[in-house]
C-alpha positions as CSV (number, residue, x, y, z in Angstrom):
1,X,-11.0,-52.2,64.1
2,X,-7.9,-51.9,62.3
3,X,-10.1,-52.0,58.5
4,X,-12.4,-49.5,60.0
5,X,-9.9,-47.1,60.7
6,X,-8.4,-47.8,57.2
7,X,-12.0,-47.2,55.6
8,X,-12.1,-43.9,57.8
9,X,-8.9,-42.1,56.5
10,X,-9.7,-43.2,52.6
11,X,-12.9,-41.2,53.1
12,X,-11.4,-38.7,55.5
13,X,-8.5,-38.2,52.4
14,X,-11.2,-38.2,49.7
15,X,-13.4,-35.2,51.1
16,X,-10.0,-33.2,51.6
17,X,-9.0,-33.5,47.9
18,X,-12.5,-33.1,46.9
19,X,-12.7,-29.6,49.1
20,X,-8.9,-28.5,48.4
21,X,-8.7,-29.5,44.8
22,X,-7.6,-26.6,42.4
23,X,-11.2,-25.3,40.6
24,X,-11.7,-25.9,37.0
25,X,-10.1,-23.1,34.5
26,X,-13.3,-20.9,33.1
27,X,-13.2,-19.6,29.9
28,X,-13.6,-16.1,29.2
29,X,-14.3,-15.4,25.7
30,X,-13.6,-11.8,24.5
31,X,-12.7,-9.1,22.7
32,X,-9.9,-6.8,22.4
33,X,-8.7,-3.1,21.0
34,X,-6.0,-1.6,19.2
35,X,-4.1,0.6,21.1
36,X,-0.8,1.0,19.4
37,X,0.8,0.3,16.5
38,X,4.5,0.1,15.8
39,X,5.0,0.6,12.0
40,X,8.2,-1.0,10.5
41,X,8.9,-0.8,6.6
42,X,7.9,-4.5,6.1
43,X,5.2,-5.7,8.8
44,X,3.7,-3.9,12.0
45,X,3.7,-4.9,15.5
46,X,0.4,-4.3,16.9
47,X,-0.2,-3.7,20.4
48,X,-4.4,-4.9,22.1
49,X,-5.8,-4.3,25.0
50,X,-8.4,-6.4,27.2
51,X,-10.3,-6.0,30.0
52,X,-11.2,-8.9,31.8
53,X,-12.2,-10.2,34.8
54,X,-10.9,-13.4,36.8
55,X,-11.7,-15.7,39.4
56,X,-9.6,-17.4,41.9
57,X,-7.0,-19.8,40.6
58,X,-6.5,-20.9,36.6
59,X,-8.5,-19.0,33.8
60,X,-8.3,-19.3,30.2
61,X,-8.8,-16.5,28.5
62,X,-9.9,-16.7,25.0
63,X,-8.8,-13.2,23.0
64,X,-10.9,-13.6,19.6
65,X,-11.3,-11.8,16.4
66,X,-7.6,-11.6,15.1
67,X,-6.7,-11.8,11.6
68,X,-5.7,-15.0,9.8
69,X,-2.4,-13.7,8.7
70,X,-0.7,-12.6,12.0
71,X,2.6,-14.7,13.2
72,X,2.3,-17.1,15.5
73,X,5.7,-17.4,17.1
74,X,5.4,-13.1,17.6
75,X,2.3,-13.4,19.9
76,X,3.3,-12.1,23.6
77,X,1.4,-11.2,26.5
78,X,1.5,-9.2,29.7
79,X,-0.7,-8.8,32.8
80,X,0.2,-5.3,34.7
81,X,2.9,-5.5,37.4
82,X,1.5,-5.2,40.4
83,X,-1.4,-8.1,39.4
84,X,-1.2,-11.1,41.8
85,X,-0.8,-13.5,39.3
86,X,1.2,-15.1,36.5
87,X,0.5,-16.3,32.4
88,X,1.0,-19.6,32.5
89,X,1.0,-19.9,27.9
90,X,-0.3,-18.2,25.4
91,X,-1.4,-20.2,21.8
92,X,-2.7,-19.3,19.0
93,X,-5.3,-21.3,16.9
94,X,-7.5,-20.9,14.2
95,X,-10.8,-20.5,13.7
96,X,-13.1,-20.9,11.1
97,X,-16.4,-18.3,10.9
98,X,-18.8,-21.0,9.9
99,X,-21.6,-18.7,11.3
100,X,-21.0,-16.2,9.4
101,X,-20.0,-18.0,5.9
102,X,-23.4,-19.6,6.8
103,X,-25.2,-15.9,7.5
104,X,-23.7,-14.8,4.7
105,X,-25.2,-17.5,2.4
106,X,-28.5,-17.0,3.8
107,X,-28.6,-13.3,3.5
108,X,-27.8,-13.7,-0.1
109,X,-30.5,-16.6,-0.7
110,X,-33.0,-14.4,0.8
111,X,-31.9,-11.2,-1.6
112,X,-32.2,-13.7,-4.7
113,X,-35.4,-15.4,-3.5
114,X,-37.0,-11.6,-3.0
115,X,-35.7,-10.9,-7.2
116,X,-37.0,-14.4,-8.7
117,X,-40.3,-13.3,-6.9
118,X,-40.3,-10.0,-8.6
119,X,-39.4,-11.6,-11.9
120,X,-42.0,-13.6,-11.7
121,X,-44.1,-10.9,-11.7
122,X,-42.9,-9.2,-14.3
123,X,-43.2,-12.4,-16.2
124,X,-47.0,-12.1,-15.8
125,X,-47.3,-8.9,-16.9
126,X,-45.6,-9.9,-19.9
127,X,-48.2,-13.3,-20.5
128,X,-50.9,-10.5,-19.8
129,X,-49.7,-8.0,-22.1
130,X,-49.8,-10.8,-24.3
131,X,-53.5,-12.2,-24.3
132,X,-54.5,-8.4,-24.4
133,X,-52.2,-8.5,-27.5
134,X,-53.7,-12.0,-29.3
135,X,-57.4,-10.5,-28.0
136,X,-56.5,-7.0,-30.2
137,X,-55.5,-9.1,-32.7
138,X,-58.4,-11.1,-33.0
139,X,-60.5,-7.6,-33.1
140,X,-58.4,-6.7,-36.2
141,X,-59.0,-10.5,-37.6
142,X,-62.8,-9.8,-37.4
143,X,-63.2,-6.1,-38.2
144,X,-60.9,-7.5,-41.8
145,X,-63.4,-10.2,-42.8
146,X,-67.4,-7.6,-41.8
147,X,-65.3,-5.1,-44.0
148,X,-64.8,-7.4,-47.0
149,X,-68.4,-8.7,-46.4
150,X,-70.0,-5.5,-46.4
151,X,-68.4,-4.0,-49.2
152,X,-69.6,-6.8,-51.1
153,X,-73.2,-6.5,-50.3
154,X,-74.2,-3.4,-48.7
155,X,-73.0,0.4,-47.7
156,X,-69.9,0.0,-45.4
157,X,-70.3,1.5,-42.0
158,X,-67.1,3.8,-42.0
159,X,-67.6,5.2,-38.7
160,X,-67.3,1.8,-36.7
161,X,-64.6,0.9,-38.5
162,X,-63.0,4.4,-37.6
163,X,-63.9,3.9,-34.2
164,X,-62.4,0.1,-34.2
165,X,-59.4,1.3,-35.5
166,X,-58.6,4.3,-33.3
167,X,-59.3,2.0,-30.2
168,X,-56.7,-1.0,-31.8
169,X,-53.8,1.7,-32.4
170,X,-54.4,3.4,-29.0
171,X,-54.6,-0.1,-27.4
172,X,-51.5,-1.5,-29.0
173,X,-49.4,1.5,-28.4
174,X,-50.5,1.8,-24.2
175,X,-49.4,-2.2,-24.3
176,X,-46.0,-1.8,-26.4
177,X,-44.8,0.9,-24.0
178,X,-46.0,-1.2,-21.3
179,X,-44.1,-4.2,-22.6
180,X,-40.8,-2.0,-23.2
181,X,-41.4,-0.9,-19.3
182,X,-41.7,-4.5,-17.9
183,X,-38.6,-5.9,-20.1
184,X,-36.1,-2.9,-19.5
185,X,-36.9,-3.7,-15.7
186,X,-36.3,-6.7,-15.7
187,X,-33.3,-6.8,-17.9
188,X,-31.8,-4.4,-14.3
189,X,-33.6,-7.2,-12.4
190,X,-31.6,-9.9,-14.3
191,X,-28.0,-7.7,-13.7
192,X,-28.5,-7.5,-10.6
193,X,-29.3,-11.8,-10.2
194,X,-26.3,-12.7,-11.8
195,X,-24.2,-10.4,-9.1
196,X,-25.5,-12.0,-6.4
197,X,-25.2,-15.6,-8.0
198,X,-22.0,-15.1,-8.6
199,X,-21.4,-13.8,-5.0
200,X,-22.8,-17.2,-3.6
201,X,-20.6,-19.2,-5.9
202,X,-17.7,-17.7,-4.3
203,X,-18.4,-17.7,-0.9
204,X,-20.2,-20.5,-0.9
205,X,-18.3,-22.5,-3.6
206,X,-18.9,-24.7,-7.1
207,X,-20.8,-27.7,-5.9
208,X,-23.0,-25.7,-3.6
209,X,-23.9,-23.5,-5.9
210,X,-24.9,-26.1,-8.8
211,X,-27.3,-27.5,-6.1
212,X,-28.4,-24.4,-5.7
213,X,-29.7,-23.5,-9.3
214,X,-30.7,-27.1,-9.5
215,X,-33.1,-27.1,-6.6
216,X,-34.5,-23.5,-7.5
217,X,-34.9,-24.4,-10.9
218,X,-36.9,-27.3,-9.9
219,X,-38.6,-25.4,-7.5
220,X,-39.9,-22.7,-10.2
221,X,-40.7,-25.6,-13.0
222,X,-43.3,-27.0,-10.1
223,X,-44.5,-23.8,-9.4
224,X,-44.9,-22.7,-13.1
225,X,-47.0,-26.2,-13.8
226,X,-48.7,-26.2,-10.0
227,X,-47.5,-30.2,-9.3
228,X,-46.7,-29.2,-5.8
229,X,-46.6,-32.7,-4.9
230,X,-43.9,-32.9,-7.3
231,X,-41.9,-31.2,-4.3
232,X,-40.7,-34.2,-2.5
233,X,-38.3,-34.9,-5.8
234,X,-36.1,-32.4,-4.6
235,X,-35.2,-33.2,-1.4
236,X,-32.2,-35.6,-1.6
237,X,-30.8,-32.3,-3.9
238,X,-32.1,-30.1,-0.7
239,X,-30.4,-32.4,1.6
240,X,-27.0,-32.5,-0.1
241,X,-27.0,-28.8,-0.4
242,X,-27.7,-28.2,3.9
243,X,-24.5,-31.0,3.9
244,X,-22.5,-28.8,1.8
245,X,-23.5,-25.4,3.4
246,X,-22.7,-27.0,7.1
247,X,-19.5,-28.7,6.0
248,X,-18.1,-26.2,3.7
249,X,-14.5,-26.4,1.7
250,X,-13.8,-23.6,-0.1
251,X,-13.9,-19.3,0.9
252,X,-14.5,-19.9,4.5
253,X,-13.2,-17.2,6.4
254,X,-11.0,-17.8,9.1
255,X,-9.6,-16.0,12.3
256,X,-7.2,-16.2,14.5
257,X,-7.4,-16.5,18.4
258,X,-5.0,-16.0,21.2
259,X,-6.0,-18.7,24.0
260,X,-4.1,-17.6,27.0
261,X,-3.8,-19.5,30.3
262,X,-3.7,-17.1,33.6
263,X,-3.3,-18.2,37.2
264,X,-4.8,-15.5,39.6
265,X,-4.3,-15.6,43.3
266,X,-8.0,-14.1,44.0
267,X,-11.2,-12.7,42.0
268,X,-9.7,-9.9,40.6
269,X,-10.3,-7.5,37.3
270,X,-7.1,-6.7,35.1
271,X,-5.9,-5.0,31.9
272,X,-4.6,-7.8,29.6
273,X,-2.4,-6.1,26.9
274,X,-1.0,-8.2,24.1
275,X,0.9,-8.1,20.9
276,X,1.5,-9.6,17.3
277,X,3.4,-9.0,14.9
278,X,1.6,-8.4,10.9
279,X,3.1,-8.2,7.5
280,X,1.0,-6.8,4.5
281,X,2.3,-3.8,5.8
282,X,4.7,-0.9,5.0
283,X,5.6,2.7,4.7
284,X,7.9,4.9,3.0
285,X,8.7,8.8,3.2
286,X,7.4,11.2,0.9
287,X,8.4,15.0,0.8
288,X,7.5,18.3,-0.4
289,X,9.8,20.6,-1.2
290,X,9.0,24.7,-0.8
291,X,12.0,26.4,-2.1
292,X,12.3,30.4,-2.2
293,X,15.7,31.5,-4.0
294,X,14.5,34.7,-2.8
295,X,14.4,34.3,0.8
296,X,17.5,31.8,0.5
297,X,15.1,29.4,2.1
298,X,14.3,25.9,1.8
299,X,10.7,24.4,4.0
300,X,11.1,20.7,4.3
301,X,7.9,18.7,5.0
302,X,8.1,15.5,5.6
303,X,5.1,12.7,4.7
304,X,4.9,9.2,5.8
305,X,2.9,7.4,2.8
306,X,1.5,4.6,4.4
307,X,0.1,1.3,3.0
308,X,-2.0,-1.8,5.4
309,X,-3.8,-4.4,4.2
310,X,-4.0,-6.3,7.0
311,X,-7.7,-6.9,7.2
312,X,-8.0,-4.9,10.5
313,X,-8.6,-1.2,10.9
314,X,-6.5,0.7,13.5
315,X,-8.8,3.4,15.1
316,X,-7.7,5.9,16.8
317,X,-4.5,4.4,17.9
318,X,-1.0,5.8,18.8
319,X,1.2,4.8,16.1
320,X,5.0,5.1,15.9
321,X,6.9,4.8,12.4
322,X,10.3,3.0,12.9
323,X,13.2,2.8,9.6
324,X,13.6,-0.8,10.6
325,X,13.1,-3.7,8.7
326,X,13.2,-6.9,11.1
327,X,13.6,-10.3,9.7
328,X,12.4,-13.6,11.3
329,X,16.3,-15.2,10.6
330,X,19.1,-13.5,10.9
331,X,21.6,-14.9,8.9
332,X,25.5,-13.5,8.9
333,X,27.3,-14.2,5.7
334,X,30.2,-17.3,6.8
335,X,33.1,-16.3,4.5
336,X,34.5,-19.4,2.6
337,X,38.4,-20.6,2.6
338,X,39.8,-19.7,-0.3
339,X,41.8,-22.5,-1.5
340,X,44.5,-23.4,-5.1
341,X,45.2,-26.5,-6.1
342,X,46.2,-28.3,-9.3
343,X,42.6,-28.5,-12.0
344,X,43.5,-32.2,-12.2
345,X,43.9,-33.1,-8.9
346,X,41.1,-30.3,-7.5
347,X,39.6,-31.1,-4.2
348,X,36.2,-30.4,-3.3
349,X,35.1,-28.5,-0.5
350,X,31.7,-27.9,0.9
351,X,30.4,-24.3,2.8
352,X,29.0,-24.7,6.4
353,X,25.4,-23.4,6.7
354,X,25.0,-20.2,8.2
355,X,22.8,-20.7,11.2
356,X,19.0,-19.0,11.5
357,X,18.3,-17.1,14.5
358,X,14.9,-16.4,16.0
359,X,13.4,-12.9,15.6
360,X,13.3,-11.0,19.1
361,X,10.7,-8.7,19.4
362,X,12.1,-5.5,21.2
363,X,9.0,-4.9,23.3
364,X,5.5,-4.2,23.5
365,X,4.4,-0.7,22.8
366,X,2.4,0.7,25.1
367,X,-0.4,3.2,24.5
368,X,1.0,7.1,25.4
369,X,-0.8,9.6,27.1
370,X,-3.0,11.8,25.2
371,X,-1.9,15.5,24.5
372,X,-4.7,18.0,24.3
373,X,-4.3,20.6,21.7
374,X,-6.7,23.4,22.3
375,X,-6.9,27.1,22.0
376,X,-5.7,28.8,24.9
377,X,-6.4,32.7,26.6
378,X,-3.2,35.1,26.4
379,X,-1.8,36.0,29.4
380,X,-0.9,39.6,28.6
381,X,-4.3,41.0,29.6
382,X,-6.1,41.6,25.9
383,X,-8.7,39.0,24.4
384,X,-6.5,38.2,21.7
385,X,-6.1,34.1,21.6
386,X,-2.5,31.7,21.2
387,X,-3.7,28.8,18.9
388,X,-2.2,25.8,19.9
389,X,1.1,24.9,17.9
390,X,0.3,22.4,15.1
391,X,1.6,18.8,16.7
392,X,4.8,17.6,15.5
393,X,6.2,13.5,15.3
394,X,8.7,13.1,17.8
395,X,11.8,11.5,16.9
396,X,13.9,9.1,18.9
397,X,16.8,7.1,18.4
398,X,15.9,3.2,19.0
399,X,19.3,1.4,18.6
400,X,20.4,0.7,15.0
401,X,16.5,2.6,13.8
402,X,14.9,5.6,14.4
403,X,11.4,5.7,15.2
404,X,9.1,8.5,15.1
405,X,6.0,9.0,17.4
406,X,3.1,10.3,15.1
407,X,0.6,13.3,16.1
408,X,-1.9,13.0,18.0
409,X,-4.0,9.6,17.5
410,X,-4.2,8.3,14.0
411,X,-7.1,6.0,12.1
412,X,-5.8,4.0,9.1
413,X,-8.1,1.8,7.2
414,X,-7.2,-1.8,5.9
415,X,-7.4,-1.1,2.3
416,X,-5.3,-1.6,-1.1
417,X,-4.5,2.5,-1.2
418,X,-1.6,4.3,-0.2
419,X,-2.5,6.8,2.7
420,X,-0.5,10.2,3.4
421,X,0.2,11.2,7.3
422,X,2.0,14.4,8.1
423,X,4.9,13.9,9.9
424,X,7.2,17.1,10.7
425,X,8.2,20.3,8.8
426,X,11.6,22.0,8.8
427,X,13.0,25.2,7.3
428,X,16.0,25.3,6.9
429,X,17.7,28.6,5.6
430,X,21.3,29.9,3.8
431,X,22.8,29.8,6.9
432,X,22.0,26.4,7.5
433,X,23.9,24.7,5.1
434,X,21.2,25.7,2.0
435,X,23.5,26.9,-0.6
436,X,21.5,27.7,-4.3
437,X,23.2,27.7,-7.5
438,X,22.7,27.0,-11.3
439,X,24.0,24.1,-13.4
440,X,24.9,23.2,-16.8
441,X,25.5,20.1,-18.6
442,X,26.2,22.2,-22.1
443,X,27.4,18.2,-23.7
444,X,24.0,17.2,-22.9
445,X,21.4,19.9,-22.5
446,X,20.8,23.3,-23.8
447,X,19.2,25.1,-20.5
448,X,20.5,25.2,-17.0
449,X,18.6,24.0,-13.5
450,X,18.2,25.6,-10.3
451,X,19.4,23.4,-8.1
452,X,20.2,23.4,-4.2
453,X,22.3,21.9,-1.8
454,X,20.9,21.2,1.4
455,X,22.6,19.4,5.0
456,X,20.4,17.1,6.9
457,X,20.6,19.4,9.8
458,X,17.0,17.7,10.8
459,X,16.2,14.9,13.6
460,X,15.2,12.6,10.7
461,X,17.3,10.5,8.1
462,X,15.7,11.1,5.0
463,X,15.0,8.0,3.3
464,X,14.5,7.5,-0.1
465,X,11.3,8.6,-1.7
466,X,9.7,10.7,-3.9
467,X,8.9,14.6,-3.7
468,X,7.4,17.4,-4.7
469,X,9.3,20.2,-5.5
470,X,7.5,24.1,-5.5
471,X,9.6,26.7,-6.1
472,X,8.8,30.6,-4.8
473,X,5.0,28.3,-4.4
474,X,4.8,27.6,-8.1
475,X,4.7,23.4,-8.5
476,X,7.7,22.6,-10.8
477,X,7.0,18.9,-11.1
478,X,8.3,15.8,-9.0
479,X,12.3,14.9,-7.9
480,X,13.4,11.5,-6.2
481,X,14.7,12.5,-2.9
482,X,17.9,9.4,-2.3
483,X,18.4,7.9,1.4
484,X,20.1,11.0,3.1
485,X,21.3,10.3,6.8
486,X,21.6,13.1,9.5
487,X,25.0,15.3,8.6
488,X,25.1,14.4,5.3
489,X,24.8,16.3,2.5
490,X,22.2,16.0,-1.0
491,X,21.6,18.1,-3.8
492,X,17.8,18.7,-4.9
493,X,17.3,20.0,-8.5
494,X,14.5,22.3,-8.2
495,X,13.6,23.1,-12.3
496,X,15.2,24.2,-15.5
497,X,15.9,28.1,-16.0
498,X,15.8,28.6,-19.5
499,X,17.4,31.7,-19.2
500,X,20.6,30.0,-18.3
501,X,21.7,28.4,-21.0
502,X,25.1,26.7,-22.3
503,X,26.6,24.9,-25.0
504,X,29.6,22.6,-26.3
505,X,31.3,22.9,-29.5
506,X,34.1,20.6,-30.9
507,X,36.3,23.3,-32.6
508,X,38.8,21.3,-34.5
509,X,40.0,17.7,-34.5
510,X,43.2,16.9,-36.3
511,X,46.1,14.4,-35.9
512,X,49.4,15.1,-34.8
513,X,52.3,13.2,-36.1
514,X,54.8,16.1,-36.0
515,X,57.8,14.9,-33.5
516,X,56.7,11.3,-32.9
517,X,59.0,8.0,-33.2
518,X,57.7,4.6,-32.9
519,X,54.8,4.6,-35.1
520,X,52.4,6.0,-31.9
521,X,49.3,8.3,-33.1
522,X,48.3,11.5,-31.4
523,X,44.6,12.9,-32.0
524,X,44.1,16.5,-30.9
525,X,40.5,17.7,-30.2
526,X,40.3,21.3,-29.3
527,X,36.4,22.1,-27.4
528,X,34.8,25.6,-26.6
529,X,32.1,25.6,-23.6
530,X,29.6,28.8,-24.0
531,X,27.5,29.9,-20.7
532,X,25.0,32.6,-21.0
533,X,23.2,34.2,-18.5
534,X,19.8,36.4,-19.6
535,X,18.9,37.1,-15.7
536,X,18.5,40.8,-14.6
537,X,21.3,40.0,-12.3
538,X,24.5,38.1,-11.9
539,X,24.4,34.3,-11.7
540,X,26.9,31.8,-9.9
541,X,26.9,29.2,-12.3
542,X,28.4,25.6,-12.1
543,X,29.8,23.7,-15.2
544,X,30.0,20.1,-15.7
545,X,31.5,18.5,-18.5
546,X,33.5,15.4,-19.3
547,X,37.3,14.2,-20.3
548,X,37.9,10.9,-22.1
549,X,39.5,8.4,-18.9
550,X,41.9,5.8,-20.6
551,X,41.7,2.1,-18.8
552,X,44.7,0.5,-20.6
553,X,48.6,2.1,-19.6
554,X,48.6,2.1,-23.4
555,X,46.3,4.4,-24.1
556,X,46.9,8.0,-22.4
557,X,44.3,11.1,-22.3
558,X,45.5,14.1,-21.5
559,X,44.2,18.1,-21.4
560,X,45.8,20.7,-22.4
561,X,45.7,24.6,-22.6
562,X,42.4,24.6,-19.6
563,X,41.3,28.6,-20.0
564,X,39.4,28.0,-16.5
565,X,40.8,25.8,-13.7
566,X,38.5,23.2,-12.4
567,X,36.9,23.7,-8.9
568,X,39.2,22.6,-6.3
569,X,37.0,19.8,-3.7
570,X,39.1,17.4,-1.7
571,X,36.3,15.4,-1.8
572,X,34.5,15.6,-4.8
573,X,38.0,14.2,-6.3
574,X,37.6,11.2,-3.8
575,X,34.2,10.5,-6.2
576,X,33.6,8.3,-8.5
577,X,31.8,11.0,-10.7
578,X,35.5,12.2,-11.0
579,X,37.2,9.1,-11.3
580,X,34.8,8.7,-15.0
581,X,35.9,12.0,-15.9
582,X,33.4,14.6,-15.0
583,X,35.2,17.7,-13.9
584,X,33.4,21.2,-12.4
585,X,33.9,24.5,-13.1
586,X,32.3,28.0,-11.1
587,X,31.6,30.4,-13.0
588,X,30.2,34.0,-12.0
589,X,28.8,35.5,-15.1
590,X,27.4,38.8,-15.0
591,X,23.5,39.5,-15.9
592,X,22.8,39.2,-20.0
593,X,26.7,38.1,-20.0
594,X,28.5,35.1,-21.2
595,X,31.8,33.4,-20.3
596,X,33.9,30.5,-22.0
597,X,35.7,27.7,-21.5
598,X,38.4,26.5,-24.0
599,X,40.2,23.2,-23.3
600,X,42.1,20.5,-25.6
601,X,42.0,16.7,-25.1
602,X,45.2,14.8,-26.3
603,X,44.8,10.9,-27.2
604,X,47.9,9.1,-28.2
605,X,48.2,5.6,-28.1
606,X,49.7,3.1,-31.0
607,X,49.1,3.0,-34.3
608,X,48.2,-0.2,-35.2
609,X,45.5,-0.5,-31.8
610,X,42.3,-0.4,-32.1
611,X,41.3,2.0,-29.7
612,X,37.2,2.7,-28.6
613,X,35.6,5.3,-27.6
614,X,37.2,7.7,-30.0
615,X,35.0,10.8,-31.4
């Protein structure tokens, strides 16, 4: 009774378990889309979207057709918050596209197959072309030796041999064009062979490709001689080339799949958004500059000069630009003791390693909502229409970065070239920190610039990049705009005026030993600085030059007799322009007027040093 009961439980237990056990995980294979794309200046974080639908308990969902290159440790996943359900892992494998390295094979096999046919025709028309050739010949042959016959023994019969000849020129020209025809053709027929051999030796590699020929040469030697039994030779070479083609080494493609395990409480459908993070990726600023010294006006529009090879286009996708540049290990300089000791009894001393840290992904961008930019009816009562305002990036602050929300959606193609979004455009007036003026360097260059200083009153940094610089809508040629941060000040030359003009003279040289003990030397050098301005109107005008800067206490510079003070600028004198020497000047010269600058530079230093730098 008591083994009987026993038996009864077991198989009570093993129908429960069988009825209650969890069910199998099903895999869902599919596809995803690009939603979003998060730009950084060295790699991209790119956000997918799936929808897929689940069954009761564990699922695997198998997310395919990612590129090779993405990183592994970046890929995350999310299911949407109010889903009954949890990811269990996500991993990433590789896959290679043997079906399509194998499609691509045969669809190139097939294309040369369809050309060696059509050769082969054109190599009959030649072998025809050629027995109608040998049989014209052999008309000429015999008409030679009746001719030579008849002349010898009777009246020649002129008119046949007229005839015979008019049909043998005819003939041989309508065959010698024909020949030139067939050959030319298939000379294009031959170019376009060795393109698609070569195409099949790289997708499908060396050793495949020598059994290729082989076999098709074989092939065409047992057609050309009709031993079709002959066939049956190639077959261990047809055999090793199906191994190759099925177990391929070399220019497989290969893709990248997320395979994701998800536990759902019931049969339910979901939105399965996931991200990666890509390099081969990058973009930079560009700018053009639309200067009016007229208007005292400057229009900034800003460019973001985009380049993605990442062997996926992004279609239509929200896309954000961020001046980051995440790495994968971050990796804070340690600072090493400092340490003195005697040379012969030196110790040695080892730096720690600076520890890696893992790259932390800041989140998943998600797709925004789409704005509508449409035409619109004014409400003032007339039929006159309000165009929509042309969409501006919208500019954020994201910790340490800023990142900029592009225009509308954007497509950007997975190619080698550089491609140019708008981004925003400012204008930015006198008022607003815009100050115009002209410059001279008179030791360096004969003709003055336009140049203007501008504040970075915008939302933006400006990084560095280059620019394009109109002025009053006339192109003056290309300026490199230098990493400009909000509040901060740059100057932007916008072209030469050659009716500004300047120049430096050295006036006299001479040494002074009048009143010196000690055997010291004292050279005087005595400059003139010439500005002329040929506008119709007067000019504010700024002057840079430079004074000799001694870096030895025993050499001293000094100037003397200065007709024009320098500028005074707390912090230009904090510069290290000024610290080498160069010194400004602001000038107002009236129109087709001129104004000088006189100066002397003193130099005394020992007489028996050898000093550099002297003129």
């Amino acid at each position: 009774m008591k083994q009987a009961c026993r038996i009864a439980l077991c198989v009570a237990a093993l129908v429960l378990g069988t009825s209650f056990a969890a069910p199998a995980a099903e895999e869902i294979v599919t596809g995803s889309q690009i939603v979003s794309v998060k730009l950084y200046q060295n790699q991209a974080l790119i956000t997918r979207q799936a929808q897929v639908s689940l069954k009761r308990g564990e699922n695997t969902l198998v997310l395919a057709g990612l590129p090779s290159t993405l990183h592994d440790w970046s890929a995350k996943g999310a299911l949407p918050k109010d889903f009954e359900g949890k990811i269990m892992s996500i991993e990433v494998e590789k896959k290679a596209l043997l079906s399509k390295h194998q499609q691509n094979v045969a669809e190139i096999e097939a294309r040369l197959d369809a050309l060696h046919e059509k050769d082969l025709e054109y190599v009959h028309v030649l072998k025809t072309i050629q027995s109608q050739e040998d049989f014209i010949n052999s008309i000429v042959t015999f008409t030679t030796q009746t001719a030579s016959q008849e002349l010898a023994t009777r009246i020649p019969q002129v008119g046949v041999w007229n005839d015979t000849l008019n049909y043998v020129s005819e003939k041989r020209r309508q065959l010698l064009a024909q020949r030139r025809e067939t050959e030319k053709a298939r000379e294009q027929l031959g170019k376009q062979i060795q393109q698609l051999e070569f195409e099949l030796q790289q997708i499908a590699g060396y050793d495949y490709y020598d059994n290729y020929q082989s076999l098709n040469k074989a092939v065409l030697e047992n057609r050309a001689a009709m031993n079709v039994q002959q066939f049956a030779q190639t077959s261990d070479k047809y055999a090793q080339r199906r191994k190759l083609l099925n177990e391929p080494t070399e220019k497989i493609d290969i893709e990248k799949r997320f395979v994701v395990q998800v536990f759902s409480s019931r049969d339910a459908a979901a939105l399965f958004t996931f991200s990666y993070i890509i390099p081969d990726t990058s973009w930079k600023m560009l700018y053009d500059v639309r200067a009016s010294h007229e208007n005292k006006s400057i229009t900034l529009l800003v460019f973001a000069d985009i380049y993605q090879h990442t062997g996926e286009d992004w279609k239509t996708v929200q896309l954000a630009l961020s001046t980051g540049s995440p790495v994968q290990a971050i990796r804070p300089p340690e600072l090493a003791g400092w340490f003195l000791d005697l040379y012969h009894d030196r110790a040695k001393y080892y730096e720690g390693a600076a520890g890696a840290a893992d790259y932390a992904s800041t989140g998943i961008a998600m797709a925004k909502e789409k704005k509508a930019y449409a035409p619109k009816k004014n409400g003032g009562g007339n039929n006159e229409e309000d165009y929509a305002p042309v969409p501006e990036a919208e500019v954020s602050d994201r910790g340490p970065f800023m990142e900029i929300a592009m225009p509308l959606e954007q497509s950007i193609a997975s190619t080698t070239k550089m491609q140019k979004k708008y981004m925003q455009e400012y204008t930015l007036k006198e008022g607003d920190k815009v100050q115009f003026y002209y410059e001279v360097v008179p030791a360096k260059a004969r003709e003055g610039f336009l140049k203007v200083k501008v504040g970075n009153s915008t939302q933006l940094p400006w990084l560095a990049g280059e620019a394009q610089i109109f002025l009053e809508n006339e192109f003056m040629g290309k300026a490199q705009i230098p990493f400009t941060p909000r509040g901060k000040e740059e100057t932007v030359a916008l072209g030469l005026e050659s009716r500004i003009t300047s120049q430096k003279e050295l006036v006299k040289k001479y040494e002074d030993t009048s009143g010196l003990f000690g055997g010291n030397r004292r050279i005087v050098y005595t400059y003139k600085l010439t500005i002329e301005n040929q506008l119709p109107s007067q000019a504010a005008i700024t002057v840079v030059d430079n004074i000799p800067v001694s870096r030895n206490e025993k050499i001293k510079a000094e100037v003397q007799g200065l007709s024009v003070p320098y500028i005074k600028d707390e912090e230009y004198e904090k510069s290290s322009d000024y610290a080498h020497g160069l010194r400004k000047w602001k000038l107002e010269v009236p129109a087709h007027g001129k104004k000088e600058i006189t100066y002397e530079v003193v130099v005394s230093f020992d007489k028996d040093a050898s000093v550099q730098g002297l003129r």
